[in-house]
N, C-alpha and C positions, 0 to 999 in steps of 0.2 A: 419262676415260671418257665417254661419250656417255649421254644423257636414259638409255636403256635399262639402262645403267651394264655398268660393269666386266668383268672375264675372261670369255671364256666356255670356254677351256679350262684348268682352275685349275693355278695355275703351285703347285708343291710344290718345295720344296728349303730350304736354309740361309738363301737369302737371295731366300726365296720372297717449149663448148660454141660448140660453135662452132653460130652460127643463120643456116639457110640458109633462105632465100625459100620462103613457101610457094609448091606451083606453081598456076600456075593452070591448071592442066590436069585438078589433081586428082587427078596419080595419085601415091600412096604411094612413099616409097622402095624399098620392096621391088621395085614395081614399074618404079621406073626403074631397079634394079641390075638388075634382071629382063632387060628390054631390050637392057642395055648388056653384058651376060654369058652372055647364055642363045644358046644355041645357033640356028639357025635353026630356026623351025615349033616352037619350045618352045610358046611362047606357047598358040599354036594347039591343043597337043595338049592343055595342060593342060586349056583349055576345053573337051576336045572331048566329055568324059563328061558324061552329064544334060544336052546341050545348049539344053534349054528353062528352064536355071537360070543358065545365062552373065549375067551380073552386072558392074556397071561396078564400077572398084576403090575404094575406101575413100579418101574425101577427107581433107589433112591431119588432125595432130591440131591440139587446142586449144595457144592460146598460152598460157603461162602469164604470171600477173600480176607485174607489177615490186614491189618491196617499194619501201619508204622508207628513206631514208638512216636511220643511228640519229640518234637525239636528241643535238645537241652536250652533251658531258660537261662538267661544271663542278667543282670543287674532286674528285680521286679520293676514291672513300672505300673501307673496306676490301673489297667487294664488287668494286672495280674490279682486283683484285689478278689476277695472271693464273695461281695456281694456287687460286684458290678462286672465278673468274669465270664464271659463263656468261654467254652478249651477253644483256643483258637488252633492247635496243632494238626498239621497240615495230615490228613490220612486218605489213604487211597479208598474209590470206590467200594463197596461191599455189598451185598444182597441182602440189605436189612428192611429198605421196602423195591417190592416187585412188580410190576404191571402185571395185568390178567390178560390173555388173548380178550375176553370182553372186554375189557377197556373200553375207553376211548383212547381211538390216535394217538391224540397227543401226550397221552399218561405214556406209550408205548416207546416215545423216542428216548432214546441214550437218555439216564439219568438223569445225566451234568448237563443235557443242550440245553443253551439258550431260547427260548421259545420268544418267535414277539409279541407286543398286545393284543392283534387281532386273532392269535390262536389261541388265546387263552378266553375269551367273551364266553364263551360257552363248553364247558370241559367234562364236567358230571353231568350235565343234563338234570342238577334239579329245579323246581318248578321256581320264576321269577318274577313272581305276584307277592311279593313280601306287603309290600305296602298296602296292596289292598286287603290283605288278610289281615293285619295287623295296624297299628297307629304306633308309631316311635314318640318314643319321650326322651328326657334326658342324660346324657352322655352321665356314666358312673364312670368311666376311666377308660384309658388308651393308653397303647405300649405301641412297641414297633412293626406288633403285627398286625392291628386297628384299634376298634372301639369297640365298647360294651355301651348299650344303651336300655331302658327298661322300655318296654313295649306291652302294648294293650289287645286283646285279640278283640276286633269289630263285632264279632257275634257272640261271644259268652262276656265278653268284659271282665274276663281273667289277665292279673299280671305276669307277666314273663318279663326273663332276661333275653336280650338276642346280643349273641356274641358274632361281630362282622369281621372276620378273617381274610384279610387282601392278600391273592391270587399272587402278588409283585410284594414282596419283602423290602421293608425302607432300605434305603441305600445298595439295593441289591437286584437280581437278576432275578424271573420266574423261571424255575425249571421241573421240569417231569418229577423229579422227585421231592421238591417242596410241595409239588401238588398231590405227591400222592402220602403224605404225612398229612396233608390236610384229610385226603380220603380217609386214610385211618382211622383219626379221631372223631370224623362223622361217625363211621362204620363200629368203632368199639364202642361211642359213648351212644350211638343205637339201641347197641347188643345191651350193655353192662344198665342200661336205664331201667331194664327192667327189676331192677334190683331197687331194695329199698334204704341200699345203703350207699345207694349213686344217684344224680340229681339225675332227671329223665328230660329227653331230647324228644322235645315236640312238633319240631318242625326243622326243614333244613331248605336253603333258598339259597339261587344264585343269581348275581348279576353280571358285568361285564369285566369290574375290578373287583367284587369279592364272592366269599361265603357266609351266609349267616345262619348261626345256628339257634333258632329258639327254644330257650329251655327253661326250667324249673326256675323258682326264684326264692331264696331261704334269706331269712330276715335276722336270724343268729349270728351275722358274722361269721369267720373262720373263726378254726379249735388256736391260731395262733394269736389273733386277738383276745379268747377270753385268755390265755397264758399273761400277754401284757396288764388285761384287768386285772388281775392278781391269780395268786395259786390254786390250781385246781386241787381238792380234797383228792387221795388216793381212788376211792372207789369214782371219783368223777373220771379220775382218769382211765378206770380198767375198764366203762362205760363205754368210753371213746376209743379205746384201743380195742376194745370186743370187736367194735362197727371197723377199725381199720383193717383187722388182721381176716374180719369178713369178707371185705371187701378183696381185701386180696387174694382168700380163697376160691373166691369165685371167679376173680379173673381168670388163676392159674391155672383152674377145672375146665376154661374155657377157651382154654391155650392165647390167654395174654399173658406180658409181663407190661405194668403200667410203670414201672421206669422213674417215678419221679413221687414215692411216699416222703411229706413234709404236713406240719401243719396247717401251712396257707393254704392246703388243695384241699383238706376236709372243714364242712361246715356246718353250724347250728341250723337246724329248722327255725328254731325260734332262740331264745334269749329267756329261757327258764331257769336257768339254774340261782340257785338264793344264795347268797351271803353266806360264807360261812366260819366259823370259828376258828380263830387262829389257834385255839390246841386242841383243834380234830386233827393233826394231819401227828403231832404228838403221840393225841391216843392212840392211831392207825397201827402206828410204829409197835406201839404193846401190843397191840393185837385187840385193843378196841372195839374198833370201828366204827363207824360212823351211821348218823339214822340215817332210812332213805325217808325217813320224812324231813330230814332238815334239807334236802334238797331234789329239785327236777330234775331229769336229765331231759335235753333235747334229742329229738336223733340227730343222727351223726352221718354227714353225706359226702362220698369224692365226688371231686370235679376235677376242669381241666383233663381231659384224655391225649394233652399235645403230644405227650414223648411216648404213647402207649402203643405194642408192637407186638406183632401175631409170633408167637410163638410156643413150639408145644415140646414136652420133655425132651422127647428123641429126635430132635432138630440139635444141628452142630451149633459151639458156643455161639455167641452174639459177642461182636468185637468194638461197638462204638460206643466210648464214652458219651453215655447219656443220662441226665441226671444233673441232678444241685448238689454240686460239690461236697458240702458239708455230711449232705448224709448219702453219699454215693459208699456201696460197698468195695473191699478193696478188689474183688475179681472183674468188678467194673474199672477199677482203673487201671488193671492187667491187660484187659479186653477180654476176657475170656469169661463167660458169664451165662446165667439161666434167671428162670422165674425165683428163685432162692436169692436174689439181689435186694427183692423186693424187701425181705424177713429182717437183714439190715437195718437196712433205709426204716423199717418201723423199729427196730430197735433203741436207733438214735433218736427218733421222734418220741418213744415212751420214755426215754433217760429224759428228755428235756423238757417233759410235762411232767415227771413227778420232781424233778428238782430243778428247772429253770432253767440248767445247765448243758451246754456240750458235755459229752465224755472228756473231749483232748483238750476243748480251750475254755480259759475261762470267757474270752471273746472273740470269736471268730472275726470279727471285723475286720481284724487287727492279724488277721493273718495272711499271706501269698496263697493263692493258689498249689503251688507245689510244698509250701511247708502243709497247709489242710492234708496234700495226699501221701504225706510223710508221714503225719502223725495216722492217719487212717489205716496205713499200710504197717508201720512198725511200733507205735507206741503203746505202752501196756494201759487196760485199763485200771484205773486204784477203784477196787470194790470194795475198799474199808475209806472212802472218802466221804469228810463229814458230811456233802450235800447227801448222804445214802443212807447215814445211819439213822433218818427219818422213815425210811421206806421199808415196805416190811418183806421180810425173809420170804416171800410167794414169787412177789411181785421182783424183787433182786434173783431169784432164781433163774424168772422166765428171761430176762436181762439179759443171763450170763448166754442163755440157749440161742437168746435173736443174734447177740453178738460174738459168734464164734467165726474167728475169721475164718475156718473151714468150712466151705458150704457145704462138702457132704457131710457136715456133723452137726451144721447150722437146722434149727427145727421150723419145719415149713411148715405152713401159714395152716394148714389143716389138724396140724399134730398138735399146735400154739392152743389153739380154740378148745381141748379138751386140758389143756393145763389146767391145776386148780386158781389160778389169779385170775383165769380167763372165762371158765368155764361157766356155766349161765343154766341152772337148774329147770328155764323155763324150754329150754333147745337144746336137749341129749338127743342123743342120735337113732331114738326107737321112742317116738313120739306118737299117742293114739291118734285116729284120723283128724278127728275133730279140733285138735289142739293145734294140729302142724299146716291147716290150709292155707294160709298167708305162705307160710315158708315153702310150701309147693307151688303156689302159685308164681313166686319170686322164681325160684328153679327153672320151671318152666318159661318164665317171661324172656330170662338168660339165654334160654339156646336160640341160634338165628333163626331166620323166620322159614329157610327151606328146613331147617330139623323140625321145624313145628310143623311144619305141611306136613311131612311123609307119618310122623307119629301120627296124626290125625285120620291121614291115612289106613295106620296100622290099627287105630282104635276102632277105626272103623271094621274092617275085615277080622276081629277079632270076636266079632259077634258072629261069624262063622266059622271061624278057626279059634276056639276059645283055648283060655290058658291051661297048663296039663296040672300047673302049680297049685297046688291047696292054700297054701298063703296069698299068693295074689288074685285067689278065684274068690277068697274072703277078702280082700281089700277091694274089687271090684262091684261086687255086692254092697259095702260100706260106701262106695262112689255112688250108687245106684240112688241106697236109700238117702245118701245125704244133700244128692241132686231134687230130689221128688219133696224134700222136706225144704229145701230152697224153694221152690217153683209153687211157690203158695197159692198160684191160681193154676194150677192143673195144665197150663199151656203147651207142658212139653219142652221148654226152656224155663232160661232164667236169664230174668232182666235187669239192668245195672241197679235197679230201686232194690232187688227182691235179695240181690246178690250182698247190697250194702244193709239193706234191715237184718239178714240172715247172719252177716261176719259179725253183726254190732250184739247178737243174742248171743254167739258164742265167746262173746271177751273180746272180740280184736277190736284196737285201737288205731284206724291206719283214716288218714284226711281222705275226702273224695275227691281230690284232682287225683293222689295217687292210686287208690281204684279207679279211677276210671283212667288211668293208664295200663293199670292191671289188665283189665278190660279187655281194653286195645290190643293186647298180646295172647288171651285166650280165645276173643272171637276172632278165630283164623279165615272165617270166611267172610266176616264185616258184615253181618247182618244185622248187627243191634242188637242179638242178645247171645248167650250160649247154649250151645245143643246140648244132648248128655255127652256124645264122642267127643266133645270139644274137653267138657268137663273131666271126661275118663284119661284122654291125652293129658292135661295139665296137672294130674295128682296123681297120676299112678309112678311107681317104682320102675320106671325103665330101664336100671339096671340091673335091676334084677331078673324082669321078665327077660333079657338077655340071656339069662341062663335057661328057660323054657326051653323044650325040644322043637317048638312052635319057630322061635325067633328067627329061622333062615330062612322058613316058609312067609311068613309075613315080610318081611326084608323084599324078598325075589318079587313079590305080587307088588310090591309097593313100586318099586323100580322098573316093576314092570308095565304098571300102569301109567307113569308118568313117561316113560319112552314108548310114546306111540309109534313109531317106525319100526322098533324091535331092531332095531343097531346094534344095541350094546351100549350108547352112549347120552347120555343127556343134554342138549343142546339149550344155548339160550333162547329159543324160539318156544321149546316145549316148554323151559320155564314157564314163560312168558300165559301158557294157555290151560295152565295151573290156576293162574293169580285170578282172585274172586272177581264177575264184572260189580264192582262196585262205583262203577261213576269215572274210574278217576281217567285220565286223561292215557292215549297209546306210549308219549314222553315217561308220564309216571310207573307205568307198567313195565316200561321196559328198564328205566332205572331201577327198579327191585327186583327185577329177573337179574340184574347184573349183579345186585348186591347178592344175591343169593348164588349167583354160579360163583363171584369169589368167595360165598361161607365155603364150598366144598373141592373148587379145584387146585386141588395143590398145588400140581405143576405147570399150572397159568396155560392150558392147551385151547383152553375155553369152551370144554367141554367137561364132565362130568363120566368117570368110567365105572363102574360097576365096584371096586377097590376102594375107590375115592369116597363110595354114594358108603360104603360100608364103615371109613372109617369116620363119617360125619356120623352116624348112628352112636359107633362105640364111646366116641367122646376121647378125651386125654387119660393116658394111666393114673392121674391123679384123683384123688374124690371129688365128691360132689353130692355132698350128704346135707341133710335139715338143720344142723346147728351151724352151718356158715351161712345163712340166713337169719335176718329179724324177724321173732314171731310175734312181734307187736301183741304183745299180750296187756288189757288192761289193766297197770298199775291196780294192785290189792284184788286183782278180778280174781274168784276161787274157780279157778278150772273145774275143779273135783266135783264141787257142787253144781257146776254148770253140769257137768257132762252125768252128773246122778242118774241114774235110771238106765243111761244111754249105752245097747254094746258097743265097744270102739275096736276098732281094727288094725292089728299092728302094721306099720306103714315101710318103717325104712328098715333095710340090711344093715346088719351090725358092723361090716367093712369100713374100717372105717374110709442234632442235626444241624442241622446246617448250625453254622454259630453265626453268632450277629456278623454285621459287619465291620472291619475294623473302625474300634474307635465307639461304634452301638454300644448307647450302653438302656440294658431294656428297664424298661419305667416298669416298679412296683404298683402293680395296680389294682391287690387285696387292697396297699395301703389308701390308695387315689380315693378307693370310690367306698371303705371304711372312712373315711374322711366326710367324702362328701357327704354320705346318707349319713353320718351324724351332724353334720350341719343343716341336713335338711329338715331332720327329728326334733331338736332344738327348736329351730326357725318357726314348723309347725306346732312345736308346745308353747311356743310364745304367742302363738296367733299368727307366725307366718304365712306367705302363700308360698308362692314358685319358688323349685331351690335354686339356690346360690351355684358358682362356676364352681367347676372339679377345680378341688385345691391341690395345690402342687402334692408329687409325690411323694411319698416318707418312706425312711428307710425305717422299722422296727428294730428296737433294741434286741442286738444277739440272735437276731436269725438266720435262716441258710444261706442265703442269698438266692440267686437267681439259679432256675433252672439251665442246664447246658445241653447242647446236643453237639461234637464237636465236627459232624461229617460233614465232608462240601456238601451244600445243593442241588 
């Protein structure tokens, strides 16, 4: 687990950079994608509002500082062990997390100060009613960054996890930048929640010694415990690696890199999968295969967001060892490193769900620190080794592509998802409307919530300034009628009942806590239900309407609306008078104008410039297309036959930290509270009542060990 530690969606069950030249021109990447993809007279028009505010564009950003090699290691000692290690090697500051001019103060002072108790009581400003909101239960596990506890919410009697993150690290100092890896991980496992391939963050709450974050609560266990229950069949595992190498699509489209892919941090919804034949995994290997009726798959969800970090292509490498050792890539432990670290790091996680195995050891346990990054760095992998010659020639292919220690040769997480081991006949990339709604709405739920205002925006004004495009003038028209065929009572919206009977008539298979998360992310103005412009923003083709001759005229009106002074620049204040009155409190309002000026200010000025507001629009040069999405389609459900009769509209473009402290050593707490909640399941199949104490921690046979982050605090 990472500095932040452990699960963030608690597993329950039995066995519970690449650096390009600054320019010297000055202009931003946004603005050279700008250039190189905008239409003719885009340019022109975006500027054309408030013309006495036209503004030259945002010169790079800063570079970040190179670290020091670590300190050569002398005799190991037990600290060098690679399941109780973090890099303890001492390395200089670097700009891997940033304050924002909004901040808070105390996020803003020098990295490394020292802060005392009374400046940290109150830091993010979010709301500190946990307990009235919620009823705490029992402690599932503790490490050295706090406790996991399951929690009850007062008013629906829904269970959650709430994971409580202390502000003061055991044996250690609070500092600005420990605090603001905490921010991070609020802030990406925010974004990333809306994804159906990430546990979702329901709430966030602070007190005077911590943060707690209440979230989703999955009853399958981690994918590493069912590995200990015995062998996953191949196709259970390209199941699970589909949802991995998704989820990291989605990251990397949304300029994260999550730093830390392992087993322990993906987990089961539930505990479906059946029993199965010891010579299925035989047949596999002939090319077999196996029924999907002899087994279920659960979905498959990240959690823990501790080591996860804002990063987008054309950012200079990232230089801190971060990451669990075993499956750390080697330009990670070079320091020189991108969102391509990640493709690794799943690589080693796919080698050791279809054979149980590392590539380098037969047990990691048993190895130092620096011999793991020896073998990682220099030893060849044996692809004619007996664990392999089980595995079939698809799936050893895509292997050979996740682990090229060349990362410009390494295949990234989008490329991965159309391989044939991966690829998934239900989520190709040119899906009719009706087939791909879940997977636009996941899309959508992904971008922060100021991209969501301003598209809504733009959906809006578009019924004035309509599209020029005959493909998207036809997918808008297909939003139209499949809004009005929702909205069963004629009301002009559509309401979370209308919105769940409607997805359940066209095949989707997705529980109501997670629509009505969904929910939460398409009514942009919290009124309880969706408009049609809410509807039209969450499913149309944004990137593609990019290429519209429209796109710079919508853009300008949009930016021009939300800067009511006509500055040039967007302020947290105008944030602030964007945000829907919905009740919530002037504290809450303003904490989300803040999360939103850091979605778009790059250069931390704390304000928002017209370059900035454009390149939150473009997104990352990397995709961001429907088959790196779940389209929870229901098992045996015949699309074809659903959609009989029905025209559908083509939809998508074919494009495709700190380290402990000496001596810490951080408690497994997948295993802690995999323990406990099967001592509690037992207890209650016996007739038990209240569970038993968290039993001490286990180490699991043959795993990574522990997450590392090795930068001071």
């Amino acid at each position: 687990m990472g500095t932040l530690g452990a699960l963030g969606c608690i597993a329950l069950g039995a066995a519970a950079g690449r650096q390009q030249p600054a320019s010297t021109s000055g202009r931003s990447p946004a603005a050279a994608m700008l250039e190189r993809s905008a239409p003719r007279g885009l340019l022109r028009a975006f500027g054309a509002h408030c013309p006495q505010q036209q503004q030259h564009l945002q010169p790079p950003r800063r570079q970040q500082q190179r670290l020091r090699p670590p300190a050569s290691a002398g005799r190991p000692g037990r600290r060098d062990r690679v399941l109780v290690a973090r890099c303890e090697a001492a390395a200089t500051p670097h700009a891997d997390y940033q304050a924002k001019a909004g901040d808070s103060a105390v996020l803003q002072r020098p990295l490394k100060s020292e802060l005392l108790p009374e400046e940290i009581h109150n830091v993010f400003g979010y709301p500190r009613n946990l307990k009235d909101r919620y009823v705490l239960g029992p402690v599932l596990g503790a490490g050295s960054f706090g406790v996991v506890r399951e929690c009850t919410d007062r008013r629906s009697g829904r269970r959650f996890a709430v994971k409580s993150i202390n502000k003061v690290p055991k044996n250690a100092r609070a500092t600005p930048r420990y605090l603001l890896k905490i921010q991070t991980e609020v802030d990406a496992m925010q974004q990333l929640g809306g994804s159906l391939d990430a546990v979702f963050l329901q709430d966030v709450f602070e007190d005077d010694i911590a943060v707690h974050l209440v979230m989703e609560l999955c009853e399958g266990g981690s994918v590493l415990d069912g590995l200990k229950d015995g062998e996953y069949s191949e196709r259970q595992v390209a199941h699970i690696m589909r949802a991995v190498v998704r989820f990291i699509a989605q990251c990397h489209a949304k300029g994260l890199i999550y730093r830390d892919i392992k087993p322990d941090n993906f987990l089961l919804v539930n505990k479906a999968a059946a029993q199965r034949n010891p010579l299925i995994r035989f047949g596999e290997a002939l090319g077999l295969g196996s029924s999907p009726a002899q087994e279920v798959d659960s979905p498959v969800k990240a959690t823990d967001f501790g080591l996860s970090i804002r990063h987008r292509p054309e950012d200079p490498p990232l230089k801190s060892r971060s990451g669990t050792p075993a499956y750390m890539a080697p330009e990670v432990i070079q320091q020189s490193y991108d969102e391509r670290a990640d493709m690794w790091s799943a690589g080693i996680m796919m080698y050791q769900l279809l054979t149980g195995k590392f590539p380098f050891w037969d047990n990691v346990r048993d190895c130092t620190l620096q011999q793991v990054w020896k073998s990682i760095l220099t030893d060849k992998i044996n692809w004619n080794a007996p664990a392999l010659r089980e595995v079939s020639a698809p799936a050893r292919d895509l292997l050979k592509q996740m682990l090229d220690r060349n990362p410009t040769k390494r295949v990234r997480a989008a490329e991965a998802l159309r391989h044939p081991w991966l690829s998934d006949a239900d989520s190709t990339s040119a899906l009719p409307l009706r087939s791909s709604v879940v997977q636009r709405l996941q899309r959508f739920a992904t971008y922060g919530h100021l991209k969501q205002l301003v598209l809504r925006i733009i959906a809006d004004d578009m019924t004035n300034h309509p599209t020029t495009q005959k493909e998207s003038q036809e997918l808008i028209q297909g939003l139209e009628a499949l809004f009005s065929e929702l909205d069963v009572n004629a009301s002009g919206s559509v309401s979370m009942d209308e919105l769940v009977s409607g997805l359940d008539r066209l095949g989707y298979d997705i529980r109501m806590d997670e629509m009505d998360h969904l929910m939460q992310r398409i009514d942009i103005n919290h009124d309880g239900v969706i408009q049609l412009t809410e509807f039209v923003a969450g499913l149309v083709d944004w990137k593609q309407l990019q290429n519209d001759t429209q796109w710079g005229l919508w853009v300008a009106k949009a930016f021009d609306k939300l800067d009511q002074n006509c500055d040039g620049w967007l302020s947290l204040e105008e944030l602030m008078q964007q945000l829907p009155d919905d009740g919530s409190s002037d504290q809450e309002r303003m904490l989300e104008a803040r999360r939103m000026l850091r979605e778009a200010d790059t250069n931390g000025d704390g304000r928002i410039s017209r370059d900035e507001f454009m390149e939150l629009l473009m997104g990352t040069s990397l995709p961001d297309t429907l088959n790196q999405y779940d389209p929870r389609i229901k098992l045996n459900f015949n699309m074809d036959e659903a959609l009989e009769g029905i025209t559908s509209f083509s939809l998508e473009d074919q494009s495709p930290d700190t380290s402990e402290p000496e001596g810490e050593h951080p408690v497994d707490l997948a295993a802690a509270m995999a323990t406990n909640m099967g001592q509690r399941k037992r207890g209650a199949g016996a007739g038990g009542g209240a569970a038993g104490a968290v039993a001490a921690p286990q180490r699991r046979p043959n795993d990574g060990g522990a997450a590392t982050d090795e930068s001071q605090m």
